[in-house]
C-alpha positions in Angstrom: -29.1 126.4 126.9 -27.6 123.0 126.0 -25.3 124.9 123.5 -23.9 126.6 126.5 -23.6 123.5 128.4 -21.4 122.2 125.5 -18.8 124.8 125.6 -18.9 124.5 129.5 -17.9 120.5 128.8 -15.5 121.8 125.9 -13.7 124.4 128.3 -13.1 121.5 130.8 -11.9 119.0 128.4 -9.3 121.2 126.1 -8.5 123.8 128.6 -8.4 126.4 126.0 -9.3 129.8 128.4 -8.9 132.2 125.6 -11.6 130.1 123.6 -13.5 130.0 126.5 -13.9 133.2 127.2 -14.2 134.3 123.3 -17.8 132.4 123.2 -18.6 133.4 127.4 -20.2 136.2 126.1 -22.5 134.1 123.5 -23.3 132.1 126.4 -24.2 134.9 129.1 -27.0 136.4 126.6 -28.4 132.7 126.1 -28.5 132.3 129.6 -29.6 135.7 131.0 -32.6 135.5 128.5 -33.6 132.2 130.5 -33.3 134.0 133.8 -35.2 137.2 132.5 -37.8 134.8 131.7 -37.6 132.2 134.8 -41.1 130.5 135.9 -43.0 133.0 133.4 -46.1 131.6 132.5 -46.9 129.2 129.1 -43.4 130.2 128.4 -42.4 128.5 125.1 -39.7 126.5 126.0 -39.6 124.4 122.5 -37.4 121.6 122.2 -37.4 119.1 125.3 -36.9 116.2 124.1 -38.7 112.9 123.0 -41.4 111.8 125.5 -44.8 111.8 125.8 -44.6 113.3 129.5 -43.2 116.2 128.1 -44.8 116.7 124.9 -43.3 115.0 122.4 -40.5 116.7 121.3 -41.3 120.7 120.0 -43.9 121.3 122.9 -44.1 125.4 122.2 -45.9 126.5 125.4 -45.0 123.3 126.9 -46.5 121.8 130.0 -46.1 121.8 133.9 -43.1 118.9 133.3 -41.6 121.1 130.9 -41.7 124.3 133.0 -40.1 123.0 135.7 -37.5 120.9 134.1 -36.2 124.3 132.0 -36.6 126.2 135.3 -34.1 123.8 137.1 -32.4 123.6 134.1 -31.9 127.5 134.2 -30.8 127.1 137.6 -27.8 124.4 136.5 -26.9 126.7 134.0 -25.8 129.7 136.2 -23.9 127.6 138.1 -22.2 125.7 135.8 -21.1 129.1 134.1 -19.8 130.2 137.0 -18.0 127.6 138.0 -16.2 127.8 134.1 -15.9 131.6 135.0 -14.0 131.3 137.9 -11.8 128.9 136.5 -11.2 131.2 133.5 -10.1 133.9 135.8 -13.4 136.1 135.4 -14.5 135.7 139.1 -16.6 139.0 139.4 -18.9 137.4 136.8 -18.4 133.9 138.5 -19.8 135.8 142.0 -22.6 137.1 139.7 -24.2 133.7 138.3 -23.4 132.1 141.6 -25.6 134.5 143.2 -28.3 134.1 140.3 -28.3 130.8 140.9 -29.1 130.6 144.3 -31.8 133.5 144.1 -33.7 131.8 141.3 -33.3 128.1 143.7 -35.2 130.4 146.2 -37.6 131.3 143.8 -38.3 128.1 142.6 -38.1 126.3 145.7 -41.2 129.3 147.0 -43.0 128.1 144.2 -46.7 126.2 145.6 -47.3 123.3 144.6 -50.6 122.3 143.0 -51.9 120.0 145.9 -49.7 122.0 148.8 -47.6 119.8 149.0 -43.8 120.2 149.5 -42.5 122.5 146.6 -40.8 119.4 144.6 -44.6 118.0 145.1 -45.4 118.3 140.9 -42.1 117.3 139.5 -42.2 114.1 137.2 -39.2 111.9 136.3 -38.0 114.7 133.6 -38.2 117.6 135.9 -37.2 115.7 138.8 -33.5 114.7 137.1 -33.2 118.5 136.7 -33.9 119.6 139.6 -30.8 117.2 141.2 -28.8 118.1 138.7 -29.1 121.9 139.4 -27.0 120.7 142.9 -28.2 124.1 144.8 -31.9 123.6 144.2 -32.8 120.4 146.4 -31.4 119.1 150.0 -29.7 115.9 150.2 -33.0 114.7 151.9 -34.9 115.9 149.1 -32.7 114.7 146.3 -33.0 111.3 148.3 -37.2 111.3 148.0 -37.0 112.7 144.8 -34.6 109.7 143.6 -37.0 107.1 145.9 -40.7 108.5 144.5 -39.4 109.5 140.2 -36.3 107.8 139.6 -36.7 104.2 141.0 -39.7 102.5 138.9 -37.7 100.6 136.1 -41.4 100.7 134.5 -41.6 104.6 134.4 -38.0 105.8 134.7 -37.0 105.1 131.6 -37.5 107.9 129.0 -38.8 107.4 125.4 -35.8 109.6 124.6 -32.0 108.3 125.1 -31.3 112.0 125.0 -33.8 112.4 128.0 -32.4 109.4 129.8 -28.8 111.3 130.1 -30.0 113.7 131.8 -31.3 111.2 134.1 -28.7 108.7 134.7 -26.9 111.9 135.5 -28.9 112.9 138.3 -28.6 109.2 139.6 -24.9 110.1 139.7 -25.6 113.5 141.5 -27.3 111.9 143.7 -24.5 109.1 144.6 -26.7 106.6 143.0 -24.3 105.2 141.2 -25.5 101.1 141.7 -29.0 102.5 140.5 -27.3 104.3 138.1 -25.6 101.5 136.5 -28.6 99.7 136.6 -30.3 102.4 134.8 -27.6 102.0 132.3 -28.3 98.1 131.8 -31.9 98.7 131.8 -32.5 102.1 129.5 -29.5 101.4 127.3 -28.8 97.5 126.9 -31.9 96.4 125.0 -31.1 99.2 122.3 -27.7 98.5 122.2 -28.2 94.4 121.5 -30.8 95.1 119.0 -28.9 97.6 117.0 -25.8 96.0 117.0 -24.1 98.9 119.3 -25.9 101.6 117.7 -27.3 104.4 119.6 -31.2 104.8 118.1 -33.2 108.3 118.7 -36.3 106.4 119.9 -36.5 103.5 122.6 -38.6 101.9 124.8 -36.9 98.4 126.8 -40.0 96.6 126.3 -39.6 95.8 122.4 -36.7 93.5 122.7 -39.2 91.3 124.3 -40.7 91.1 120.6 -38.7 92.4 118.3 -36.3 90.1 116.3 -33.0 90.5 114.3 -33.7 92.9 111.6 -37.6 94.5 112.9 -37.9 97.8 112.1 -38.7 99.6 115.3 -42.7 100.9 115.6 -41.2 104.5 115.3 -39.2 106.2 113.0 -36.5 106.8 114.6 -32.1 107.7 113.4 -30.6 104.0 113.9 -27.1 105.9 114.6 -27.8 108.6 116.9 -25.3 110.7 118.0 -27.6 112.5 120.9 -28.7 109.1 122.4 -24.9 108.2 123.2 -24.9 110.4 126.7 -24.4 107.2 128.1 -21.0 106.7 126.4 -19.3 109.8 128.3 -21.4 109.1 131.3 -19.7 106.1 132.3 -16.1 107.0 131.4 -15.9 110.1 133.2 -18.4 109.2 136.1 -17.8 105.6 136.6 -14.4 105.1 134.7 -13.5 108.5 136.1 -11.5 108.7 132.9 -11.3 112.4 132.4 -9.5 115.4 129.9 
């Protein structure tokens, strides 16, 4: 699923439609094996990334967090293929994962929560991100509580994970956050950055530049030059620099 969000990125950035639509194919059977599969039970998800909320890593049938992160996730996917569709000039599929999309929002949004709450009730900081980023799932009053009650405690919100933390920072920018976005930045991102010199590391958590000095080696084993940890890097040229292909 992030594979296909790569060539959606690529599309947009080299305009090359014929490329595009070579690999849409490859991308359609990732994605339709998501939606065949949407909200099934203990569904083995896998990789989620680096945090202990969402199972360290490799989570096989992964937990609540999990579920509803990939089901939001699957939800983002649709439409961001459709949205490369129709801008490749294949706009009866566009119609299709458009329509997807939405139907599987519905379904998700039907979905009772544990304590019968509102539906968005059992969604951590992880699933929460998604579920903004998905743009059709939540209202604009929803994206706003979700924002207020997940993505607002600068003890919590950072992830374990700067891969995790894109998708976060991302859904502060969804949700036209962008102070508390770049504030996010500063507080996720800066400590790492000073301590490795500029070098994006796998594993962080803010609190060990309050102990660790030149040259420590972190309490983790973690890449010291990390190229999935540097989401921040395109984040704030094209959102906030609003430098763009």
């Amino acid at each position: 699923m992030y594979w296909a969000s790569s060539v959606n990125d690529w599309f947009w950035a080299s305009g090359d439609t014929e490329g595009f639509l070579r690999l849409a194919p490859d991308m359609g059977r990732i994605i339709d094996n998501a939606v065949e599969k949407f909200l099934q039970p203990g569904l083995a998800v896998a990789f989620f990334g680096w945090d202990d909320r969402i199972a360290n890593g490799f989570c096989g049938s992964c937990n609540l967090e999990v579920q509803l992160g990939f089901a939001a996730l699957t939800i983002r996917a649709c439409g961001d293929f459709a949205t490369s569709l129709a801008h490749a000039g294949d706009h009866a599929n566009a119609s299709r994962y458009n329509s997807t999309a939405a139907r599987l929002a519905a379904q998700l949004r039907a979905r009772p929560s544990k304590g019968g709450g509102p539906w968005h009730e059992d969604y951590g900081v992880h699933a929460a991100a998604y579920a903004i980023n998905a743009k059709v799932l939540a209202t604009p009053a929803e994206v706003d509580v979700l924002v207020s009650r997940e993505l607002s405690d600068p003890v919590t919100v950072c992830s374990w994970s700067p891969f995790n933390n894109y998708w976060i920072v991302q859904a502060l920018g969804n949700a036209g956050k962008m102070d508390q976005a770049a504030a996010f930045v500063k507080l996720c991102w800066g400590p790492m950055l000073r301590l490795g010199k500029g070098c994006f590391w796998e594993l962080f958590s803010p609190e060990w530049e309050t102990w660790m000095a030149d040259g420590d080696k972190a309490p983790t084993s973690p890449s010291y030059c990390h190229p999935w940890a540097s989401g921040v890097t395109h984040f704030l040229s094209q959102a906030m620099g609003g430098v763009r292909a």
